[in-house]
C-alpha positions as CSV (number, residue, x, y, z in Angstrom):
1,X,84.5,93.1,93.5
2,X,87.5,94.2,92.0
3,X,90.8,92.0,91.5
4,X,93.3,94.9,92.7
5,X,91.3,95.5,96.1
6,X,91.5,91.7,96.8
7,X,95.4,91.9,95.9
8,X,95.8,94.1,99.3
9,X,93.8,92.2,101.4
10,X,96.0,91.7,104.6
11,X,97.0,87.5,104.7
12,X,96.7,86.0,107.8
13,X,97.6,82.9,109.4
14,X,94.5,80.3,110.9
15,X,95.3,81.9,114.2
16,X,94.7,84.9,112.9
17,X,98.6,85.7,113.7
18,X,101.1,87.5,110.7
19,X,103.4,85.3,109.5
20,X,106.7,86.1,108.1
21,X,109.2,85.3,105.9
22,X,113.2,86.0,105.2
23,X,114.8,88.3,102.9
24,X,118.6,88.1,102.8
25,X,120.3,91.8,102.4
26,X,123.7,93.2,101.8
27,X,124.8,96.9,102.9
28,X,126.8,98.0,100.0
29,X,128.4,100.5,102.5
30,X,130.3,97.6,104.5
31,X,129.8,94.7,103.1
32,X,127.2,93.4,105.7
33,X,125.0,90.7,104.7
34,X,121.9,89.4,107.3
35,X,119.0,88.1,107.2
36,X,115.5,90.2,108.1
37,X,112.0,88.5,108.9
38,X,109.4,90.5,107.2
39,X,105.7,90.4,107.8
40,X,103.8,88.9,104.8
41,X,101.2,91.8,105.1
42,X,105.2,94.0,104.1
43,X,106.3,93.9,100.7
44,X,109.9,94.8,99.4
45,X,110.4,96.9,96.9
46,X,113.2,97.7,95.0
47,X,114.5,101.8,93.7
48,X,117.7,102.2,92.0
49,X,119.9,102.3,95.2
50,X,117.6,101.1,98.0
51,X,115.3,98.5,98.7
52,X,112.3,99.2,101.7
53,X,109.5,97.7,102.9
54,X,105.9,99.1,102.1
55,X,102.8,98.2,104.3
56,X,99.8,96.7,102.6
57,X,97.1,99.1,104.0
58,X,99.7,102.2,103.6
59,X,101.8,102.2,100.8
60,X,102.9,105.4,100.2
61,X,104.8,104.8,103.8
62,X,108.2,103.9,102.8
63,X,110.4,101.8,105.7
64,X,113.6,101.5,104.7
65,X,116.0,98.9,106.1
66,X,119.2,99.6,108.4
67,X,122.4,97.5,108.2
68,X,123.4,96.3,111.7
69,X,126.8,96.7,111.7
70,X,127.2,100.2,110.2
71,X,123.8,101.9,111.0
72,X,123.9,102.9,106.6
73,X,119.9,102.8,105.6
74,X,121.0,103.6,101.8
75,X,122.7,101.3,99.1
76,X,120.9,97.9,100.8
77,X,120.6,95.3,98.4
78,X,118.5,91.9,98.6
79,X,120.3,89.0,97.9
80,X,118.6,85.3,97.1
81,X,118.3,83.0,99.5
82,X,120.8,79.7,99.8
């Protein structure tokens, strides 16, 4: 079996349920920062100006992120979390 097929492998929880984690972002447009919950079987990636979520089983499929003040879903930046 190959190593980068296992790598893509959906991850689930014992209950068989996604589990999620927090990624802090910042709309460069108004200065919004927040906090999104994104599904483990998600990654965040990163372009120049942008970051956006990619599925596992679909990643050519970009989702981008939209700031909820402003509605802006270019120039979001990830933070760390504190």
């Amino acid at each position: 079996m190959d190593l980068k097929i296992l790598s893509v492998l959906k991850l689930k929880d014992k209950d068989d349920k996604d589990t999620t984690y927090e990624v802090r972002l910042l709309c460069r447009n108004c200065k919004k920062d927040w906090i999104e919950n994104v599904k483990k079987s998600t990654y965040v990636r990163c372009e120049k100006d942008n970051n956006y979520m990619i599925k596992a089983e679909e990643p050519s499929n970009k989702m981008l992120f939209e700031c909820p003040k402003c509605g802006a879903h270019n120039k979001i930046a990830r933070l760390p979390l504190t």
